[in-house]
C-alpha positions as CSV (number, residue, x, y, z in Angstrom):
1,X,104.3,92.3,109.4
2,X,102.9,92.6,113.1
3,X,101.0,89.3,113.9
4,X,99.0,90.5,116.4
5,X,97.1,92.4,113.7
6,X,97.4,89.5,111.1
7,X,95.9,87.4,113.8
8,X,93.2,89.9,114.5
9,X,92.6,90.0,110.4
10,X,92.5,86.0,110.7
11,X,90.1,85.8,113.5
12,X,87.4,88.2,111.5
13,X,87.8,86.6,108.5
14,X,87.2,82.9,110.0
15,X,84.4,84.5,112.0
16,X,82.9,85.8,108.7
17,X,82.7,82.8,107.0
18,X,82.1,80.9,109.8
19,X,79.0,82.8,110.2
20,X,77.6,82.6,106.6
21,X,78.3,79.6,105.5
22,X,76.7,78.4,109.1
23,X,79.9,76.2,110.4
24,X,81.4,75.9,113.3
25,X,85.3,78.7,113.3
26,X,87.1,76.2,114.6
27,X,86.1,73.6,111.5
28,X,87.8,76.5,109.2
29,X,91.9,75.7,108.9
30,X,93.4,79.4,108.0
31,X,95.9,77.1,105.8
32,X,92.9,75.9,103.1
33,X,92.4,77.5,99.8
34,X,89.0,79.1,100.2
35,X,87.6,78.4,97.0
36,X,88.7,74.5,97.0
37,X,87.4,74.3,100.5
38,X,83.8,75.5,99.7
39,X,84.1,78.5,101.7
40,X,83.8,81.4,99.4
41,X,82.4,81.2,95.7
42,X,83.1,83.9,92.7
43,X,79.7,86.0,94.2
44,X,80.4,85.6,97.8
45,X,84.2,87.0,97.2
46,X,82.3,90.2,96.7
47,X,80.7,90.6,99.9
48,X,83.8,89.2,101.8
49,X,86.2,92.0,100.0
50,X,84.1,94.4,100.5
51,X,83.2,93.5,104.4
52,X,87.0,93.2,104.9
53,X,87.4,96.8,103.4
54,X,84.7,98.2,105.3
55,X,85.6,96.9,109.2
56,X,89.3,96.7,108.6
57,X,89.2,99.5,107.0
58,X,92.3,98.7,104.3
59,X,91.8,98.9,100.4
60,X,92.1,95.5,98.2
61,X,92.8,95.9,94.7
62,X,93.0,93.2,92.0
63,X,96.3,92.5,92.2
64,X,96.1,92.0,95.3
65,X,93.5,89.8,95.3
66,X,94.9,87.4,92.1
67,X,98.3,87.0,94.6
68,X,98.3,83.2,95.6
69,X,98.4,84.0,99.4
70,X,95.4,85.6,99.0
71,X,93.4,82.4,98.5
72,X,93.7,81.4,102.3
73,X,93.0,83.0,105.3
74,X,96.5,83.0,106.7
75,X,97.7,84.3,103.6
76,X,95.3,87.3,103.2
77,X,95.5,88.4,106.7
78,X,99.4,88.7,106.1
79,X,98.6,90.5,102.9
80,X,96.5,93.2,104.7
81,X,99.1,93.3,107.8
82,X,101.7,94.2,105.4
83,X,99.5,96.7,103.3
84,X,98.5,98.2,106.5
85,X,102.1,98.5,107.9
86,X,103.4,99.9,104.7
């Protein structure tokens, strides 16, 4: 995994939510489950995959997204490191 681009994954997706759910980044921990911690709901998963798909330009599939890491931040951007390095 190369954590300068999981840390460049991390800081787009905190930056996403941050803007739509109208909060400030720095309140988002990359640690917290994103559906416990209000951040994303089953509809606004949708636009979040597919935004993450367009502008990082990697490919999520279900299994992918069912994988426990990838219900944080952290997690996720470790996941598309890894997919991307592979």
């Amino acid at each position: 995994m190369d954590k300068a681009s999981s840390q460049i994954y991390e800081t787009y997706m905190t930056q996403w939510i941050a803007t739509r759910r109208h909060i400030p980044a720095e309140s988002i921990l990359p640690e917290e489950n994103l559906f416990l911690a209000g951040y994303l709901d089953s509809l606004a998963v949708f636009s979040f995959v597919m935004d993450i798909e367009e502008e990082l330009g990697v490919s999520l599939d279900q299994d992918d997204l069912i994988r426990p890491e990838a219900l944080s931040i952290r997690g996720l951007s470790r996941l598309i490191a890894d997919k991307v390095a592979a």
